[in-house]
C-alpha positions in Angstrom: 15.0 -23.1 -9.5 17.1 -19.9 -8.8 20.4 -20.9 -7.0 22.2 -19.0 -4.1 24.6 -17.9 -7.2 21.4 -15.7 -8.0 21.4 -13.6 -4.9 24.3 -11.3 -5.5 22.2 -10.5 -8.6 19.5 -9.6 -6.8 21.1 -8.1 -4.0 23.1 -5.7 -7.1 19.4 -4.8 -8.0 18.4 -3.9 -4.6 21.8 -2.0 -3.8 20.3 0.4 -6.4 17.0 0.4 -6.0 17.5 1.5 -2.1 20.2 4.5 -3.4 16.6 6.3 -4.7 15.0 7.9 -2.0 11.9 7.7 -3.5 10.0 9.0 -0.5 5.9 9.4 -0.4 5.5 12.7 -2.5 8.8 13.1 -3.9 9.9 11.7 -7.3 10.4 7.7 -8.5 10.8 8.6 -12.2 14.6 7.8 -12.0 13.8 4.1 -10.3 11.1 3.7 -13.1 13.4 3.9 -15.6 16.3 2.2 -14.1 13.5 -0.8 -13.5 11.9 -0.4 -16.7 15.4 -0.7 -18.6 16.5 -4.0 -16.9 13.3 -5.6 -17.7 13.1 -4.6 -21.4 16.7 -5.9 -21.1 15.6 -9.5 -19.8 12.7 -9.6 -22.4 10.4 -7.7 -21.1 7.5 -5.2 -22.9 7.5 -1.9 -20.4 5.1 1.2 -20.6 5.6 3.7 -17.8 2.3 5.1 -16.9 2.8 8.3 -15.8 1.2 10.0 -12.7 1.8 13.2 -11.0 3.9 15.8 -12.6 5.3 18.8 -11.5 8.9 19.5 -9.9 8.4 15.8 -7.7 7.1 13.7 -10.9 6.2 10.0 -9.9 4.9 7.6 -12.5 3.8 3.9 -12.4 5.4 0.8 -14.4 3.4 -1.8 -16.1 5.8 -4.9 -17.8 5.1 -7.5 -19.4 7.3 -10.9 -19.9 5.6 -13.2 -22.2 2.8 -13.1 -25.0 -0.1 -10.8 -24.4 -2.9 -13.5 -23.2 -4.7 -14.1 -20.9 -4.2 -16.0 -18.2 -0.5 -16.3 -16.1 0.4 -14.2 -13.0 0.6 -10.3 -12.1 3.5 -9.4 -9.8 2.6 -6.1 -8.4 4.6 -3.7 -6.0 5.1 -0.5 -4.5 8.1 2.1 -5.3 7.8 5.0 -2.4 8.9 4.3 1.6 8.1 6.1 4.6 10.7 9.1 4.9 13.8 7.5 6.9 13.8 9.5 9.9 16.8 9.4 12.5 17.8 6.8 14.7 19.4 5.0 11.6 22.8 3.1 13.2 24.0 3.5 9.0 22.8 5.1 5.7 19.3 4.4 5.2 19.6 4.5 1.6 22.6 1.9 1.3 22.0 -1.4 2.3 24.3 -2.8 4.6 24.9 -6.5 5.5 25.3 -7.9 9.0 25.0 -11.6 8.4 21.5 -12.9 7.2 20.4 -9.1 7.6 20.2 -6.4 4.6 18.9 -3.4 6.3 18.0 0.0 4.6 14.8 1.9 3.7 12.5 -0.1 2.1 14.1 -3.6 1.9 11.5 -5.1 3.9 8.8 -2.6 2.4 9.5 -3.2 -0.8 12.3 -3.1 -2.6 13.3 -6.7 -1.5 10.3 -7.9 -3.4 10.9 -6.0 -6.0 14.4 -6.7 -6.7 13.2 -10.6 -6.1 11.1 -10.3 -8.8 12.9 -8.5 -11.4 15.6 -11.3 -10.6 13.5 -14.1 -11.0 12.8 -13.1 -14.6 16.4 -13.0 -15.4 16.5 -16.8 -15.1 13.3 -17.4 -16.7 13.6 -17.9 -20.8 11.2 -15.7 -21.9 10.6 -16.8 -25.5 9.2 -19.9 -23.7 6.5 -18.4 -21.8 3.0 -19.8 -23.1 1.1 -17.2 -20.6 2.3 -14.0 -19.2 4.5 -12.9 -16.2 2.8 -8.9 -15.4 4.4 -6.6 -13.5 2.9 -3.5 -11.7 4.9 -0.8 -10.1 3.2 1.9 -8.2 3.8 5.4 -6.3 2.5 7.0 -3.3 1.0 3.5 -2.1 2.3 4.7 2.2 0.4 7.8 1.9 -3.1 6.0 1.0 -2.7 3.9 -2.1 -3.2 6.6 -4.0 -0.6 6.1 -6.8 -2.2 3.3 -7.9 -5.3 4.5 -9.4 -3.3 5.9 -12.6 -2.1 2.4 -13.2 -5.5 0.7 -12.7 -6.9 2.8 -15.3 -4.1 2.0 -17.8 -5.1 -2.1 -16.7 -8.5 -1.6 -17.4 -7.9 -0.8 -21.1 -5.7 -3.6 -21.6 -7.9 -7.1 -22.7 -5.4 -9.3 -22.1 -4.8 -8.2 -18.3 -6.7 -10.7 -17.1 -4.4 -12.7 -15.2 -5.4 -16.3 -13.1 -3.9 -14.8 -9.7 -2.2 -10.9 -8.8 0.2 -11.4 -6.5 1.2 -8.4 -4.0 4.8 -8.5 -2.4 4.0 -6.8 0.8 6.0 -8.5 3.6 4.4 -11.1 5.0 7.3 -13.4 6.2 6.5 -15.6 3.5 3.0 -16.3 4.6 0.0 -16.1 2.3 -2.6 -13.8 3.3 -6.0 -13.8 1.8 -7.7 -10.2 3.3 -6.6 -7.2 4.4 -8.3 -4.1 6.1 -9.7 -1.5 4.1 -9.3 2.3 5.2 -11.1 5.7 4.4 -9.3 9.2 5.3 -11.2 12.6 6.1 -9.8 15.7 6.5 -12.1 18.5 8.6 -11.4 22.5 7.7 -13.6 24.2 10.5 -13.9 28.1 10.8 -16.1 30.5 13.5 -16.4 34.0 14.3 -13.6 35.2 16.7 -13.9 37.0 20.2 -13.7 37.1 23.8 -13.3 34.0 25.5 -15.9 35.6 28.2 -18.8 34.6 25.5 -18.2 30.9 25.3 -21.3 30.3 27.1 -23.3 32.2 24.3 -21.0 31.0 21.1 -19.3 28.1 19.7 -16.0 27.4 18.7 -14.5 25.9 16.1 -12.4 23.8 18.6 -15.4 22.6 20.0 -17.0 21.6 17.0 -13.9 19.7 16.3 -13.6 18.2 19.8 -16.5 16.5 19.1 -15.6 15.2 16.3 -12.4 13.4 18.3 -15.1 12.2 20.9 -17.8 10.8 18.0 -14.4 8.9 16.6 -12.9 7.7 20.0 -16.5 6.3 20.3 -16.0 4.0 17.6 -13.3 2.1 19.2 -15.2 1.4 22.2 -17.9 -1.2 20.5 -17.8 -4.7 20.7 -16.6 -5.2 17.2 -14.0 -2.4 17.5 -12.3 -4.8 20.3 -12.6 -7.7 18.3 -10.6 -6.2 15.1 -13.8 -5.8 12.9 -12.9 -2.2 12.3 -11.3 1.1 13.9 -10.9 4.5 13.8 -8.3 7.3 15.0 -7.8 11.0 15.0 -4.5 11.4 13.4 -4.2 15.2 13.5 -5.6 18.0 15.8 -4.7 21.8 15.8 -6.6 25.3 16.1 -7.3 27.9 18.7 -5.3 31.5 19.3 -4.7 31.8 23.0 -6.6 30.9 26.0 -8.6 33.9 26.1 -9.8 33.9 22.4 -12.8 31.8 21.2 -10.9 29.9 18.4 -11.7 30.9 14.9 -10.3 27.2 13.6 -9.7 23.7 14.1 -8.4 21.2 11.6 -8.3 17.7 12.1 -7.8 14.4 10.1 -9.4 10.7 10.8 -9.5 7.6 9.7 -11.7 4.1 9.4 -10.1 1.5 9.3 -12.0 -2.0 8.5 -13.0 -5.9 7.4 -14.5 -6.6 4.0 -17.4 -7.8 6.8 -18.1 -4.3 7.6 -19.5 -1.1 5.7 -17.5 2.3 6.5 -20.3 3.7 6.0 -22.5 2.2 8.6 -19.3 2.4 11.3 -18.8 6.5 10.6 -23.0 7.4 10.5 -22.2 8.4 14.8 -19.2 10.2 13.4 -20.7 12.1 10.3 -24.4 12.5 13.0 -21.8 14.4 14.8 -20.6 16.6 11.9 -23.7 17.4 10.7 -25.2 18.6 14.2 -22.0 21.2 15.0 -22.3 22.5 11.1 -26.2 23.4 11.7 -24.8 24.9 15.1 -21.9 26.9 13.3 -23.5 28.2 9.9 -25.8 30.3 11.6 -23.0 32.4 13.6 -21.2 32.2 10.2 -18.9 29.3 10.5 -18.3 26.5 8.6 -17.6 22.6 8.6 -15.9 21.0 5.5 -15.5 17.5 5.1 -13.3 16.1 2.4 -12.3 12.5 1.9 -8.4 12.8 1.4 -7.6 8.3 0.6 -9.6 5.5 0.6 -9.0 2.1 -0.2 -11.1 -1.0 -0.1 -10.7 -4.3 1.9 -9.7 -7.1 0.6 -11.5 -10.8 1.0 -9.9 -13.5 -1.4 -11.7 -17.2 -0.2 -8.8 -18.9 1.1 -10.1 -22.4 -1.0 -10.4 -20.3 -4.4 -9.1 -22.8 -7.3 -6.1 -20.1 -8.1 -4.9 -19.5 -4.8 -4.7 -23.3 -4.3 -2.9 -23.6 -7.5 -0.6 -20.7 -5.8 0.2 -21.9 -2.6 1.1 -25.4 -4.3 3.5 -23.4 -6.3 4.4 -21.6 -2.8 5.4 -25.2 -1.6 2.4 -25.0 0.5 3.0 -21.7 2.0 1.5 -21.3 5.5 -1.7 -19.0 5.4 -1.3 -16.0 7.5 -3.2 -12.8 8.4 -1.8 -8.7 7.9 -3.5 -6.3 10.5 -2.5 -3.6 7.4 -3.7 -2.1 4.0 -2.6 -2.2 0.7 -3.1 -2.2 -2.8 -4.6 -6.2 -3.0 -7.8 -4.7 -2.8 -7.6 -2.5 -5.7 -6.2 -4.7 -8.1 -9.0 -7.3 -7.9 -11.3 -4.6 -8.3 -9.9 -3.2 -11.4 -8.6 -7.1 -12.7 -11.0 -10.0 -12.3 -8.3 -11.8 -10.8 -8.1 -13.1 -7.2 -5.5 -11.4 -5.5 -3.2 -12.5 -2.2 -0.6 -11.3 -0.5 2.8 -13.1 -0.2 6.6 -11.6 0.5 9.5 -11.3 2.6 10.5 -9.3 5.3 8.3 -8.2 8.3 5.8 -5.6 8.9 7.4 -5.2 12.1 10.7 -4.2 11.0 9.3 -1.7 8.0 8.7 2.3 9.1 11.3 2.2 11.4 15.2 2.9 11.9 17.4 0.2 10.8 14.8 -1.8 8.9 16.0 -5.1 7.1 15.2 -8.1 5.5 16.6 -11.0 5.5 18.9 -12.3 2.5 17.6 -16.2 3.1 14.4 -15.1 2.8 15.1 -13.2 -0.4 16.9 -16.0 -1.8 13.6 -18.5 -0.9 11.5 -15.6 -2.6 13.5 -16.1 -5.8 13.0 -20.0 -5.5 9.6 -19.4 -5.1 8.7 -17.1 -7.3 10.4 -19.3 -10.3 8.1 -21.8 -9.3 5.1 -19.7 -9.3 5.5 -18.5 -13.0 6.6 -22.0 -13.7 3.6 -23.5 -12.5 1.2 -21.0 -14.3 3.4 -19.3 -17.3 4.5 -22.2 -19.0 2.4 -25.1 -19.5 4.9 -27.4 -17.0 1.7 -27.5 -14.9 -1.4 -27.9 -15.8 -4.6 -25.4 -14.2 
């Protein structure tokens, strides 16, 4: 088991891995290859999978430790945070320690993971593994898990990806969670004639048209499963109109579903898209228009908490609690694209992540380290047995 003489390794890692500002939309290629350099270092076969590019290039990072078989564990993580913000008592991108506390950008959400588990492989011996240790690092996972995708379709070529549990780092307070909400994004363009306010009675607006879109949405809320966390939905951006005496020419908005692997997305936005479709037959005959596009979507995910991997996992956990996360992520994907159960396990806590001053704590990063040895023990190499 890693030691408390492994944390100022880990906490070296995460020093640098905070200094990248690797912000949703803006470039991660530098942490890619700064990651991907250690982990060849320790033993490690990396291939950066490369995603967007342009002047903010962003790629993904698949490693593996270990022969290529099947079988072992998948580590996976996200590289981009939330954009710091102000209200920051230090430098949100250098991690400052105030006893058991580490804050900075993205040590809760996820470099601490991250760092953990490149750390945990520096004490593994890799020649030794009989099944192998995967890593997956992603982009642009706070702005819809849409970084992903370019990874998932490098996995899917692979034959030997097929690991017995994925493991993602999100923080969880060392808890392992089992399901997570899914979530579908829209964006709405709509555009009317122009004129004088004095003929709203006779014409509609695009304002309208998207006013009732916020209504049809707000609706969704109010149902009986709404208020008990099967699903929701918000309007996340509203603007449009010219001045109070002008029938608006434009409104743009943005919503969202949020919901259980129990419920279809489908079947909680038909009132929403009803909606939709009734102001577009008003507007095209005046010569407007009402654009729909889906701008993220990710599924939920639903791992059975008594799956034969996920008990071999939480034994390996030292019988982790079982917990719940209210958020999405990238779990959902990965046991789509990998027939592999996946969970979500990690320190830090959601509460503390997209905010000023966000932290993690170093004991916890230390029991991550423990407890991640003991996870790749217990499926990499052959000291336990499935």
């Amino acid at each position: 088991m890693p030691l408390s003489s492994d944390l100022p390794g880990l906490l070296g890692v995460l020093n640098q891995l905070i200094e990248f500002p690797t912000e949703s939309r803006t470039s991660n290629t530098e942490l890619i290859d700064y990651y991907a350099d250690l982990a060849i270092g320790l033993g490690g076969v990396a291939q950066v999978v490369t995603g967007e590019v342009g002047a903010h290039s962003r790629s993904n990072l698949y490693v593996r430790f270990g022969p290529e078989a099947e079988g072992g564990v998948f580590l996976s993580g996200h590289t981009d945070v939330v954009p710091a913000g102000k209200g920051w008592t230090s430098d949100p991108y250098a991690v400052r320690a105030d006893d058991d506390r580490l804050y900075g950008r993205g040590t809760a959400d996820m470099k601490g993971f991250l760092a953990a588990a490149l750390t945990t492989m520096a004490g593994i011996e890799v020649g030794a593994l009989q099944r192998p240790v995967h890593f997956g690092l992603s982009y642009d996972e706070e702005i819809g898990c849409v970084g992903v995708h370019h990874l998932l379709d490098h996995l899917r070529t692979l034959d030997t990806c097929r690991p017995d549990v994925i493991l993602v780092g999100e923080p969880t307070q060392l808890q392992l969670c089992t399901a997570h909400s899914g979530k579908q994004v829209f964006e709405v363009a709509i555009t009317s004639p122009s004129g004088h306010s004095s003929r709203s009675p006779e014409q509609p607006t695009a304002i309208e048209a998207g006013a009732a879109v916020v209504a049809a949405v707000s609706q969704i809320n109010a149902t009986d499963h709404a208020a008990s966390g099967g699903y929701s939905a918000n309007v996340g951006t509203f603007h449009g109109g010219v001045a109070v005496n002008v029938l608006s020419p434009r409104c743009d908005l943005d919503f969202e579903c949020r919901h259980a692997a129990t419920h279809s997305p489908d079947v909680v936005l038909e009132p929403v898209f009803a909606a939709i479709e009734q102001w577009k037959n008003r507007l095209e005959p005046i010569g407007g228009t009402m654009v729909v596009t889906p701008a993220a979507s990710y599924p939920a995910l639903a791992t059975p908490p008594d799956d034969s991997q996920v008990g071999r996992l939480r034994t390996a956990l030292d019988d982790a609690p079982f917990g719940t996360v209210s958020f999405g992520c990238e779990a959902g994907l990965y046991t789509e694209a990998i027939p592999a159960p996946a969970v979500i396990f990690g320190p830090g806590n959601i509460a503390d992540a997209h905010r000023p001053d966000e932290f993690v704590l170093a004991s916890d990063l230390a029991t991550t380290l423990e407890q991640l040895t003991s996870t790749v023990d217990h499926f990499c190499t052959g000291n336990a047995q499935p």
